[in-house]
MIPARO-364859 format. One record per atom (N, C-alpha, C, O): x, y, z. Coordinates in steps of 0.1 Angstrom, whole numbers, plus 5000, padded with zeros to 4 digits. Example, Ala and Ser with C-alpha at 12.3 -4.5 7.8 and 13.67 -1.06 7.14 Angstrom:
BEGIN
513249435078
512349555078
513249675078
514249675085
512849785071
513749895071
512950005079
513450115080
***
This chain:
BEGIN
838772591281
839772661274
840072801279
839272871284
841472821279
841672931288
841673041274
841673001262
841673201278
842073301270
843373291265
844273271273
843573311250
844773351247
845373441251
844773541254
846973431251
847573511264
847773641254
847673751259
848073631240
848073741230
847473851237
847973941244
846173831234
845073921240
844873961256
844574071259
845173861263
844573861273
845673931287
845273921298
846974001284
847873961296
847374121300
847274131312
847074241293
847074381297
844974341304
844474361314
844574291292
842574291294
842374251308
841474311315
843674121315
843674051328
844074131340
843874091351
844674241338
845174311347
846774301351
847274361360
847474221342
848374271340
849374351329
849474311317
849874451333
849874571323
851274581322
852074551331
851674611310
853074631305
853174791315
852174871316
854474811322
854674841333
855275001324
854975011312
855775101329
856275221325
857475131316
857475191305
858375041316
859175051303
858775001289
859474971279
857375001290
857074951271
856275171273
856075251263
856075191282
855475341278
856575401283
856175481292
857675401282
858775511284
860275451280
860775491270
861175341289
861875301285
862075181289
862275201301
862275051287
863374921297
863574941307
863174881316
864675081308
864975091321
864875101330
865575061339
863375191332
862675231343
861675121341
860775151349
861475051336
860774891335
860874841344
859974801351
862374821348
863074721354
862874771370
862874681378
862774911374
862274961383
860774971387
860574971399
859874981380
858474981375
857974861380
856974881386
858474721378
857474611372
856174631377
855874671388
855174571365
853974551365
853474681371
852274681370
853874781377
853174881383
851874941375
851075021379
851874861356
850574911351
849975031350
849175091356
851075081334
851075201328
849075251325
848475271314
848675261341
847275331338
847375401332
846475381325
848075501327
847475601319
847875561304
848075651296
847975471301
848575431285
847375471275
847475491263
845875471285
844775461273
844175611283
843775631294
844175681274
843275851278
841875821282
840975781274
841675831295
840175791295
839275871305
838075851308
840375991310
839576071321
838576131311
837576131318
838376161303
837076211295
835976111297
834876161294
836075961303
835075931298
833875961306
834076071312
832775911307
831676011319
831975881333
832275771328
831975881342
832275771350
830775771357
830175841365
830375671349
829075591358
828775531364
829575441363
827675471374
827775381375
826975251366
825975261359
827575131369
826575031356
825075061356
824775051344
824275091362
822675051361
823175171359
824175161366
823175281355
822975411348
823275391334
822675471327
824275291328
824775301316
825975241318
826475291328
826775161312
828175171313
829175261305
828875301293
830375291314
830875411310
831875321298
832875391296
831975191291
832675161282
831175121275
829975141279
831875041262
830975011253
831474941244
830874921233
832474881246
833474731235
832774601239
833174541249
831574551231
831374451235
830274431248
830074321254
829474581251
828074571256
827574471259
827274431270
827274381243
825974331241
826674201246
826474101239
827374191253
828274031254
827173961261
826474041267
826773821264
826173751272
826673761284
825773731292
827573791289
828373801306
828373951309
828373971321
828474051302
828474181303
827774211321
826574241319
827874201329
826974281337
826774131351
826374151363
827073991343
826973891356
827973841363
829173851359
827473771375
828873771387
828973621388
828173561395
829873571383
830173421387
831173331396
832373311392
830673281407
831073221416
831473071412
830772981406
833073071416
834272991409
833572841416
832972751409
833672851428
833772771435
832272711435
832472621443
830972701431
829872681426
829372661416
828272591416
830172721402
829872731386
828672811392
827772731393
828372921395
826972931392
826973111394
827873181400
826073141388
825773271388
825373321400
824773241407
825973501408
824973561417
824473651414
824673681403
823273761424
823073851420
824173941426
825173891432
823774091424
824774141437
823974141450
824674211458
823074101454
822474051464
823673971473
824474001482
823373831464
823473731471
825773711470
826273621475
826373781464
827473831464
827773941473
828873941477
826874061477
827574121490
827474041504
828074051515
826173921498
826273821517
827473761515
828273791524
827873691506
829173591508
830173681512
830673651523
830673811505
831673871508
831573921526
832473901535
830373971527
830374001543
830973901553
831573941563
830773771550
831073691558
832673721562
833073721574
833973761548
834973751547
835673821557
835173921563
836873771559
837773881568
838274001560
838274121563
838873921547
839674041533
838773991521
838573881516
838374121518
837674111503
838774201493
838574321493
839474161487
840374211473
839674211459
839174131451
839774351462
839274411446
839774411433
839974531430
840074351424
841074351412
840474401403
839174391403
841274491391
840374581383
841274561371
841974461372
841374621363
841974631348
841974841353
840974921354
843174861353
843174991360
842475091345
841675181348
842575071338
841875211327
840575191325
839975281319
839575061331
838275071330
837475181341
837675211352
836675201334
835875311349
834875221350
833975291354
834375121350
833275031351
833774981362
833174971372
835574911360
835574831373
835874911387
836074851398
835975061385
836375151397
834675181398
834275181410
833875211388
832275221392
832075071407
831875091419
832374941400
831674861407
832274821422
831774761432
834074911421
834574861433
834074981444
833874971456
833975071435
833075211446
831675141454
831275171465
831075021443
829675021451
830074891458
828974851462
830774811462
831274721471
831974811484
831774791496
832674881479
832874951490
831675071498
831575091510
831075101491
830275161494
828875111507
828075161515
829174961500
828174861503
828574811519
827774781528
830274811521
830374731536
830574881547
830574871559
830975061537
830675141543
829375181553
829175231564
828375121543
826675141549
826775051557
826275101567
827074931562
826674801569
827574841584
827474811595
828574931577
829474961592
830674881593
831474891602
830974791584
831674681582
833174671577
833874571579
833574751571
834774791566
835374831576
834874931582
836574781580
837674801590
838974871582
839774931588
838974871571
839774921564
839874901552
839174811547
840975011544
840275031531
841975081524
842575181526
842474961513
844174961516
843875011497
842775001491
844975061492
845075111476
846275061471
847075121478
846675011465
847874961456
848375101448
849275111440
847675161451
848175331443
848675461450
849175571448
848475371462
849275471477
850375311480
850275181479
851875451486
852875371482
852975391499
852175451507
854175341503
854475351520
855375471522
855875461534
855575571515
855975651511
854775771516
855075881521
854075761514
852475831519
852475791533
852375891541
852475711537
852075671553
852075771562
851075771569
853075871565
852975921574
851776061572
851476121582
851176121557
850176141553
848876091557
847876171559
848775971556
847875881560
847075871576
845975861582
848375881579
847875851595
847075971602
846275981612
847676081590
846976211601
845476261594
845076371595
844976181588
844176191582
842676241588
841976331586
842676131597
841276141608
841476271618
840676281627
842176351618
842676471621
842576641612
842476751617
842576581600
842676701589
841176721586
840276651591
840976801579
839476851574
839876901555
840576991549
839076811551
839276841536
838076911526
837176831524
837877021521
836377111518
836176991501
835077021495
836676931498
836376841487
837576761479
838676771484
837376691471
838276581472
839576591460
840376511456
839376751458
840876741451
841676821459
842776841456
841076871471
842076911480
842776811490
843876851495
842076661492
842176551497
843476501484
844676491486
842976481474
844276461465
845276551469
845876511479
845576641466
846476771466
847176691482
848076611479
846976711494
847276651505
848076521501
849376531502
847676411498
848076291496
849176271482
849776181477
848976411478
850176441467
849976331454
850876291447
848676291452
848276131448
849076121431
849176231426
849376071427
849775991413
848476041405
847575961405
848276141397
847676161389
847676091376
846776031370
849176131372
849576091361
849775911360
850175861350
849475871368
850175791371
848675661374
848475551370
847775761383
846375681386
845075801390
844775861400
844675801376
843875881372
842875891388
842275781392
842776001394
842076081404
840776061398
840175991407
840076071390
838876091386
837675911390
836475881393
839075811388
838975681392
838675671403
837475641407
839575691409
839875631425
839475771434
839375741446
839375901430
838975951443
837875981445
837776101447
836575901445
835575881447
835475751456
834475741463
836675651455
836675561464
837375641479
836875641491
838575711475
839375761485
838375821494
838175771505
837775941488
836776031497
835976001503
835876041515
834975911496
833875821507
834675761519
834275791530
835875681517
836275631530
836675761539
836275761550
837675901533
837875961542
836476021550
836376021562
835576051542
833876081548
833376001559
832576051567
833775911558
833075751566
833875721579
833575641588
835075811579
836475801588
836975621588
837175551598
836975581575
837375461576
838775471570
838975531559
839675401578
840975421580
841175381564
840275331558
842875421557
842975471542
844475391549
844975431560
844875301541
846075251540
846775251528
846075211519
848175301525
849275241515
849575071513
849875021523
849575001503
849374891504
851074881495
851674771494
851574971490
852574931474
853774981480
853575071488
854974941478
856174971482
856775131478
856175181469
857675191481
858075331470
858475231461
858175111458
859375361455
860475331440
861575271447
861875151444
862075331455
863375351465
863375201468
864375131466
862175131475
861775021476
861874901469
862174791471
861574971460
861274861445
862674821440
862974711435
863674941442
864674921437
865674851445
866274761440
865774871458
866174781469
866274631466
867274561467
864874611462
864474461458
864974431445
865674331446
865074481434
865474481423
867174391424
867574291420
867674491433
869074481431
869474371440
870574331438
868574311451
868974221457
868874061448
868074021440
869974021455
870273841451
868973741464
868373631463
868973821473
867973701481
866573671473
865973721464
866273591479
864273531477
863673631485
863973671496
862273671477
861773721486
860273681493
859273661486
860173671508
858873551512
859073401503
858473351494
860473351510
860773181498
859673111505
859273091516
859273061492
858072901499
856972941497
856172861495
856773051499
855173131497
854473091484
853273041484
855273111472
854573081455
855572941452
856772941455
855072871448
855772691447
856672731432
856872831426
856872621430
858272661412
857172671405
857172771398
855772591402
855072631391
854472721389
854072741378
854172861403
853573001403
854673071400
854573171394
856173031405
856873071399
857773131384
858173241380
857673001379
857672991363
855973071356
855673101344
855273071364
853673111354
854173291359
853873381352
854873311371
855173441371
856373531364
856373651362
857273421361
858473481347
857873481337
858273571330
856873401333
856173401317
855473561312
855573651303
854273521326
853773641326
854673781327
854273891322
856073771334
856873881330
857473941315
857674051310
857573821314
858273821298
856873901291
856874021288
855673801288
854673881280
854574011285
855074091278
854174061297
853774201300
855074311299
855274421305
855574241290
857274371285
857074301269
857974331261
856374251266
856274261253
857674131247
857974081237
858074131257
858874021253
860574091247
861574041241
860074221254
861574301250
862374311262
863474361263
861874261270
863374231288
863874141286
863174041283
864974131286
866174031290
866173911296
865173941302
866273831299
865673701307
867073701318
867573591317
867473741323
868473801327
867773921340
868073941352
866873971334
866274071344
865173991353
864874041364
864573861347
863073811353
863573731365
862773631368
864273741372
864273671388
863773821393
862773831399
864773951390
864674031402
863374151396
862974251401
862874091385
861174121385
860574041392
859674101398
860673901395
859673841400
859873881417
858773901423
861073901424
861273941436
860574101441
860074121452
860674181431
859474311432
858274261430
857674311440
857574221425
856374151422
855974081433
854774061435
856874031442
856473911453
856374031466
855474031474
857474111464
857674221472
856174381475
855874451484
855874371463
854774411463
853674381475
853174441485
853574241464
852374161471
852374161487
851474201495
853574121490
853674111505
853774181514
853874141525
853674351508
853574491511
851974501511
851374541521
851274431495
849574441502
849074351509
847874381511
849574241516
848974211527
849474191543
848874121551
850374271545
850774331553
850274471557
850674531567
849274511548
848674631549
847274601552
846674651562
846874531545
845674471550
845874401563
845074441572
846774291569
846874301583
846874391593
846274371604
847574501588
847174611596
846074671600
846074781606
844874591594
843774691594
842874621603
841774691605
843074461609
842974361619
842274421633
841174381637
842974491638
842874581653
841574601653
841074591664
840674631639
839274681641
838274591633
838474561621
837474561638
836174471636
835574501621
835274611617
835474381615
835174381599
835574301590
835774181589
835774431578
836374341566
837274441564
836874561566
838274411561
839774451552
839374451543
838574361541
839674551531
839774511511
840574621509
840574731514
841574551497
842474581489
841774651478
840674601476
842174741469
841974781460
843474811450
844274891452
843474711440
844474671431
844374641418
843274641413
845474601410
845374551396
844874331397
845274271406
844174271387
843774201390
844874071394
844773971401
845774101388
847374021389
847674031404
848273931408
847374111413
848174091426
846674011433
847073961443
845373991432
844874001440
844173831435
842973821435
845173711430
844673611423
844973501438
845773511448
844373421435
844273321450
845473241444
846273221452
845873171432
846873101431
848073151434
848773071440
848573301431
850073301429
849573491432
849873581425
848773501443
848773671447
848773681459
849373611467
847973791462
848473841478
847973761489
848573751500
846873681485
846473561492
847173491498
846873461510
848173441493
848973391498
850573411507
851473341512
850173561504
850973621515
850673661529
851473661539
848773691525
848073681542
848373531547
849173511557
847773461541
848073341548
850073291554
850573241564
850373341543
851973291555
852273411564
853173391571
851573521564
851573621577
850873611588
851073671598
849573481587
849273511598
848273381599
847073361597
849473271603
848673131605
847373091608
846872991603
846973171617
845373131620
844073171609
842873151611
844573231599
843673281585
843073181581
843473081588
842273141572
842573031564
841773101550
841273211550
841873011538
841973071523
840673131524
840373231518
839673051533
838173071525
837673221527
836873301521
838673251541
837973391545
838773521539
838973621545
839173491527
839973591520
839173561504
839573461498
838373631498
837673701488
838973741478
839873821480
838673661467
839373791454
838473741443
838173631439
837873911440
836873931431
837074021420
836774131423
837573981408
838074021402
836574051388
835673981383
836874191387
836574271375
837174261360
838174311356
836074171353
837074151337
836074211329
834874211330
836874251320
836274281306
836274151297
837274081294
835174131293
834774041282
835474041270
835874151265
835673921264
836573901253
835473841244
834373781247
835973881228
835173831217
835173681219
836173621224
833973611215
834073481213
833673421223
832773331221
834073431235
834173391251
833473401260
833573481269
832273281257
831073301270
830573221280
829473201287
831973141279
832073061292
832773121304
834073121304
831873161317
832973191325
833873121327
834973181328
833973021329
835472921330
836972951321
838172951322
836172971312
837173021302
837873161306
838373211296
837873221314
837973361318
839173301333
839973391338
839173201337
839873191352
841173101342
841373071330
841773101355
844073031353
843472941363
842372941368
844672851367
844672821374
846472771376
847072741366
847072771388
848272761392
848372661403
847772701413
848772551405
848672441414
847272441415
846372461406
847172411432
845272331433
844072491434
842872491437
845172641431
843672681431
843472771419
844372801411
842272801418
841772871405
842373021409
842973041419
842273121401
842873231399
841773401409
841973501415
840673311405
839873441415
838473381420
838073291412
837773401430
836573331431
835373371428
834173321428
835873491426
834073591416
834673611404
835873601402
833873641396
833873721382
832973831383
831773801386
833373951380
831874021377
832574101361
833474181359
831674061352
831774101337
831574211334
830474241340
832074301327
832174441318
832374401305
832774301299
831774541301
832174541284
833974611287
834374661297
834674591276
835974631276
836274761268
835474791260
837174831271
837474931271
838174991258
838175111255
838774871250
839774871240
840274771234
840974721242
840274691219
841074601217
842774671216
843574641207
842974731221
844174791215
845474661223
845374571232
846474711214
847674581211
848874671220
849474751213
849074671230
849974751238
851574701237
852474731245
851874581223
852474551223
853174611209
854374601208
852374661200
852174701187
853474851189
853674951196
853974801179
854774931177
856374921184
857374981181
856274801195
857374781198
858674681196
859474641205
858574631179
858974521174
858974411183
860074361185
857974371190
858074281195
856674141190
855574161184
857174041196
855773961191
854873981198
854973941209
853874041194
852574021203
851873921202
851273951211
851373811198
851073731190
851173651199
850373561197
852173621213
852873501219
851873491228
851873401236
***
């Protein structure tokens, strides 16, 4: 039995975008970009898990803290989950952006192919292409600590809490492991918005298709227009094919590629997965990793019950469990049904 989508469309990683926290309008410019800051959480202490977790909704859950491999049914440790991932060409990080547990755990994966020497690159869904020429001069600059490294990259504070992610940023700038933009601008976004073509046609089949209008509709609360959901779904596709085009680029050097994103772009049925693959024929699915970070839901202690699935494949091929951060209703307050 899958999660109810009521609960489950913001907990999964997809997040009602800047127009349910500002207006429609810039919605429609926005999609899914995942109003991180909707829940205040730079206060909280950012830990890592075996010190404590830095949430506490649902602690004591049975899954809280284990990593389950789709393709197996079976539990790993993080042992035997950093060998599998090493093997990979691209390991994709997906997170529920306001948790600090799942930027804790993506710090120690990254951290993990930093020590082995193995990371070829290291791409952010919170750096836009708009940064790039920032980027590049990077292995060049000298930064005395990492909010002067922010300050430089001009980063989205507001937008993607620094306290998150620049602990991931800094280690790689430390490590001189190359720092990619993975996300399109606004300017971008809007280009695609206003266009009538397909974007990447053939890539997502009609049934990831339609599971990607639905999920449009819910993560606006069900207050967009149905009128607006093709040229959401064309930014959305547009995105994606911005993050793995970024991760291609990181090819040139020996390793593993990993994305760092929301858990919506980084799903093997209808995400970036399948945009590496129509970029670059000789790939194939198995050496592309999406390991996705969820928070536990009441009731729910079957991992199975936790994955989608869209045509023949399942939605991610790890789980690794947290307590959650919030039951809050991000739909509450905007006469809309939440409930759907």
């Amino acid at each position: 039995m899958q999660l109810q989508r009521a609960t489950s469309m913001a907990a999964r990683g997809f997040y009602p975008p800047a127009g349910v926290c500002r207006s429609l309008a810039s919605a429609a410019v926005l999609l899914l970009s995942a109003c991180s800051s909707m829940s205040s959480v730079s206060s909280l202490e950012f830990a890592q898990p075996e010190q404590g977790w830095g949430t506490s909704l649902r602690a004591e859950h049975p899954l809280v803290g284990r990593i389950w491999e789709s393709s197996t049914g079976k539990f790993l440790d993080r042992s035997e989950l950093m060998a599998a991932l090493e093997s990979k060409r691209f390991v994709l990080l997906g997170e529920k952006h306001d948790n600090p547990d799942h930027h804790a755990l993506q710090l120690e994966v990254i951290a993990h192919f930093i020590d082995s020497g193995s990371l070829s690159g290291l791409s952010f869904e919170m750096l836009t292409s708009a940064m790039t020429p920032r980027l590049r001069t990077l292995a060049s600059r000298t930064f005395d600590n990492p909010q002067a490294l922010a300050q430089y990259l001009e980063w989205d504070d507001e937008g993607w809490d620094w306290d998150f992610y620049g602990p991931m940023v800094w280690e790689a700038y430390r490590s001189k492991v190359r720092i990619s933009a993975a996300n399109i601008s606004r300017s971008e976004m809007s280009v695609l918005y206003a266009q009538e073509l397909p974007v990447a046609e053939g890539v997502i089949d009609l049934e990831g298709q339609a599971l990607l209008r639905a999920d449009i509709d819910v993560s606006h609360c069900g207050l967009l227009p149905e009128s607006q959901f093709d040229a959401m779904v064309r930014v959305q596709q547009g995105r994606d094919q911005s993050m793995a085009r970024s991760l291609l680029s990181h090819e040139r050097d020996e390793g593993t590629g990993v994305l760092v994103a929301g858990k919506y772009h980084v799903r093997q049925d209808i995400g970036v997965p399948n945009y590496l693959l129509a970029q670059d024929e000789s790939l194939s699915r198995r050496e592309v990793a999406s390991l996705a970070f969820l928070e536990v839901a009441g009731g729910e202690v079957s991992p199975e019950s936790y994955l989608e699935q869209s045509g023949a494949h399942l939605s991610y091929d790890y789980l690794w469990f947290t307590p959650a951060l919030s039951d809050k209703d991000y739909c509450a307050g905007f006469g809309a049904n939440s409930n759907e």
